[in-house]
matplotlib code that plots the C-alpha trace (Angstrom):
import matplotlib.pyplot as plt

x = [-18.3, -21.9, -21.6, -18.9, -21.9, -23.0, -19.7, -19.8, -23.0, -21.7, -19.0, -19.0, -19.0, -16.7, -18.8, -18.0, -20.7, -20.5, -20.7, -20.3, -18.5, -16.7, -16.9, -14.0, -13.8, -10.1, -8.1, -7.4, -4.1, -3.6, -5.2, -3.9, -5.5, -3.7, -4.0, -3.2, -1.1, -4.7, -6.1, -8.1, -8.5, -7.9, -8.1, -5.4, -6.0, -3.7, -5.6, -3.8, -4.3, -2.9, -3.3, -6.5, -6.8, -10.0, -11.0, -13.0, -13.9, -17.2, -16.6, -20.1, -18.9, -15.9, -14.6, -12.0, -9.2, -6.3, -5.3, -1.8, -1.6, -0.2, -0.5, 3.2, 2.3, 0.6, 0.9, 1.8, 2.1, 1.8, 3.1, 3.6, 6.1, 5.8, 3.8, 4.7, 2.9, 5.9, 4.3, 5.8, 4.9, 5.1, 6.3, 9.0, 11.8, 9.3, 8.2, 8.5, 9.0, 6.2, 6.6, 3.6, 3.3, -0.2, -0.5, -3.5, -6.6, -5.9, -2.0, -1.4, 2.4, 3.9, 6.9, 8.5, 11.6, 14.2, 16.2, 19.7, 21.4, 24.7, 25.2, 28.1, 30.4, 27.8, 25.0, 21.9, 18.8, 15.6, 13.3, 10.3, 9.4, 7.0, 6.8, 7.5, 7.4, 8.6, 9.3, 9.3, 13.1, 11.6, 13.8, 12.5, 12.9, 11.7, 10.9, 11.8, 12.8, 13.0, 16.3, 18.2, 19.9, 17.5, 14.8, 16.1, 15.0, 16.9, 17.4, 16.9, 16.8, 14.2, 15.0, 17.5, 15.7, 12.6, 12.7, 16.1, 16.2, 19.7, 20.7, 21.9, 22.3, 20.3, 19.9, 22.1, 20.1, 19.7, 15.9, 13.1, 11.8, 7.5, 7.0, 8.7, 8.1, 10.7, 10.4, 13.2, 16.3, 14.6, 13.7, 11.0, 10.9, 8.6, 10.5, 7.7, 9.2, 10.9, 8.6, 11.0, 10.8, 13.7, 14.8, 17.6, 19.7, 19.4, 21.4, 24.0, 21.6, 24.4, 25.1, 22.0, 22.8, 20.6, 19.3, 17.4, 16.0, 13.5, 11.2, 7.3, 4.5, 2.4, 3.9, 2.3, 3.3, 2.4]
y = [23.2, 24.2, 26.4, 23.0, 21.4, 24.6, 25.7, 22.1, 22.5, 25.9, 24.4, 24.9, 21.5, 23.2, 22.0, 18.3, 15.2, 11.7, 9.8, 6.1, 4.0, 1.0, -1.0, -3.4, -6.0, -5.6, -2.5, 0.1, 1.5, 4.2, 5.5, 7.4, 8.7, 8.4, 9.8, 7.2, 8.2, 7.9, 10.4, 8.0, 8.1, 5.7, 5.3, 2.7, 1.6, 0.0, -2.5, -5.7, -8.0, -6.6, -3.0, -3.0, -0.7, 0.9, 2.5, 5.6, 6.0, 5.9, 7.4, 6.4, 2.5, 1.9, -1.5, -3.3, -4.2, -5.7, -6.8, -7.2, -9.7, -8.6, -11.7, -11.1, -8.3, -5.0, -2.2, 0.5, 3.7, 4.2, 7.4, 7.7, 9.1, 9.3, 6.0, 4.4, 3.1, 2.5, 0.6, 0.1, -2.6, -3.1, -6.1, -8.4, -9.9, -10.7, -7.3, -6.1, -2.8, -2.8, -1.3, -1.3, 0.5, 1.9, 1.5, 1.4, 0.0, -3.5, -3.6, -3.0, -5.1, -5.5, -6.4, -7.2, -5.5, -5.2, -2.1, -1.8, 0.7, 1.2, 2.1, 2.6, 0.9, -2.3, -2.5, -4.0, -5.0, -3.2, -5.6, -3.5, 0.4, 2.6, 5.6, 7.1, 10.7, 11.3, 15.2, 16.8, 15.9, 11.9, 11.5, 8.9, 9.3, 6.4, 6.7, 3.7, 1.0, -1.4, -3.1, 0.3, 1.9, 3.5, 3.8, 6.9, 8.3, 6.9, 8.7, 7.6, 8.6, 7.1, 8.9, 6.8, 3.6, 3.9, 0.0, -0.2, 3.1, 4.5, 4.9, 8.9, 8.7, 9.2, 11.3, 11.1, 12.3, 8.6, 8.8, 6.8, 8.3, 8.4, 10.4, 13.4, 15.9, 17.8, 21.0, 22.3, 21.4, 21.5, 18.1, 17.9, 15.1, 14.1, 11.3, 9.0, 7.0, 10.2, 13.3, 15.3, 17.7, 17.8, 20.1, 18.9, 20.7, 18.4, 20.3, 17.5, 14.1, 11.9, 14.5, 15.7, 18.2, 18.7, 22.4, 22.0, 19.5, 20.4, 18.2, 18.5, 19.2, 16.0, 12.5, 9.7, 6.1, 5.2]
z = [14.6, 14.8, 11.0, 10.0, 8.0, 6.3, 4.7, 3.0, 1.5, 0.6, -1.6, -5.3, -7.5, -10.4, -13.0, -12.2, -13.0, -12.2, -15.8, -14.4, -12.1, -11.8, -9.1, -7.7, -5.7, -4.2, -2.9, -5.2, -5.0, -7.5, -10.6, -13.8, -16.8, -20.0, -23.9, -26.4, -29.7, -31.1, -29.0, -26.9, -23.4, -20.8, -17.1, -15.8, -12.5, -9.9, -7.7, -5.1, -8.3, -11.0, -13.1, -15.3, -18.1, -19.5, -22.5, -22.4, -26.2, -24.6, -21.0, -20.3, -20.6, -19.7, -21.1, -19.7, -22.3, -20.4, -16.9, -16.1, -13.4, -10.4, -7.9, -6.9, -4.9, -5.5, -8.0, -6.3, -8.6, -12.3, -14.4, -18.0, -20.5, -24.1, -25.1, -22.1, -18.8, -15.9, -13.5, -10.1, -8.0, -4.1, -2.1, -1.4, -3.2, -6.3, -6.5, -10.4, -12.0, -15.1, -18.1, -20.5, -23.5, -25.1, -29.1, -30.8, -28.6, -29.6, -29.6, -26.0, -24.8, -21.5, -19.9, -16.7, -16.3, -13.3, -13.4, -11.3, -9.7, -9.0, -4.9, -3.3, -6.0, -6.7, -9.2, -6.9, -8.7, -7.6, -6.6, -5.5, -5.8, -3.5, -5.9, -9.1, -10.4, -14.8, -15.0, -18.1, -19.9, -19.2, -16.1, -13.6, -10.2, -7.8, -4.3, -1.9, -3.4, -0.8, -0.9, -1.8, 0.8, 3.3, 0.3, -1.1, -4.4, -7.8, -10.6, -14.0, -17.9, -19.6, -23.4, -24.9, -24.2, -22.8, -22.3, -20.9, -18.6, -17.5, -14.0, -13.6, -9.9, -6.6, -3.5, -0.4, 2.4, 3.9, 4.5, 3.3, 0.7, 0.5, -2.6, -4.9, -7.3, -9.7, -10.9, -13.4, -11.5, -8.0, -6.5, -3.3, -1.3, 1.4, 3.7, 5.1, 8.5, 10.0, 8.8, 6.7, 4.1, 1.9, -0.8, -3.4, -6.3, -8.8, -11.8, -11.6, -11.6, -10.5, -7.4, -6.1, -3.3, -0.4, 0.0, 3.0, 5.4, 7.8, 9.7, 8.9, 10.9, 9.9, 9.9, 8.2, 8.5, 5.1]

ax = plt.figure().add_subplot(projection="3d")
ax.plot(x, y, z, "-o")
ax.set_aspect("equal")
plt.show()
């Protein structure tokens, strides 16, 4: 404990500098920085009032060029996939998946959208989402959607319609999903209520098979 303090002064800074910051005045909830088809830059943050989008032509001066409102509840993650922002948001029966879609810096549209997916022989509407993770082949895959089962992850295919995404299917392992990440045809999940670690086969989207299931050393409640 006594050395503690001297290994963090020992710790490189990789070349990083503080340009600016933005101060604000509510909870920020995620953040995601995104290349227009233009080539700018932008840093869309996710706060309890809406998603606000900056532009970083000048990354010295950030300027504000459009809030989505977000008084229904929270935005909760954001990804994006091909010109494309999919916002998700968090709360109850109001909650909204957000799609927004980045054009040229002053031709920025939004819509509210509510996907469905079809569980156990009925098509539910999603009201609300806790996480979202776009691999590669622009499949979606949502983590805990709040009226869905027991908040397991959803799969679906964003390329025919990016606007009107296709459910492919969803995981079986009857957990609550907290957050995932694919690689290739390998799906990871990290279940947050009961601290598990999943593993999934994925190579058939519409029957993900569960490789292993092991519980984890650190459980969160978030």
């Amino acid at each position: 404990l006594f050395f503690f303090p001297l290994c963090l002064l020992a710790q490189k800074d990789y070349n990083l500098s503080l340009l600016t910051n933005v101060t604000f005045s509510e909870k920020i909830t995620d953040v995601l920085g995104y290349v227009g088809p233009d080539g700018t830059e932008y840093a869309v943050v996710g706060a309890a009032d809406g998603t606000h989008i900056f532009s970083l032509a000048d990354p010295n001066n950030p300027q504000q060029i459009k809030k989505i409102e977000g008084g229904f509840s929270r935005t909760a993650d954001i990804k994006s996939w091909n010109d494309y922002l999919y916002i998700l948001t968090e709360g109850g029966n109001e909650g909204k998946i957000i799609e927004d879609i980045i054009g040229e810096p002053d031709q920025i549209t939004s819509t509210t959208i509510r996907l469905e997916a079809t569980v156990n022989g009925q098509v539910l509407s999603i009201w609300s989402c806790h996480n979202i993770f776009i691999d590669e082949n622009g499949i979606a895959y949502l983590s805990n959607c709040g009226n869905i089962n027991q908040g397991d992850v959803l799969i679906f295919d964003l390329n025919d319609d990016p606007e009107e995404p296709i459910f492919v299917g969803r995981s079986y392992f009857g957990q609550t999903s907290h957050d995932c990440f694919v690689r290739g045809d390998t799906l990871l999940n990290s279940n947050s209520v009961d601290g598990r670690f999943s593993i999934l086969d994925i190579s058939d989207k519409s029957n993900p098979i569960i490789l292993r299931d092991e519980p984890t050393i650190y459980h969160s409640p978030f």
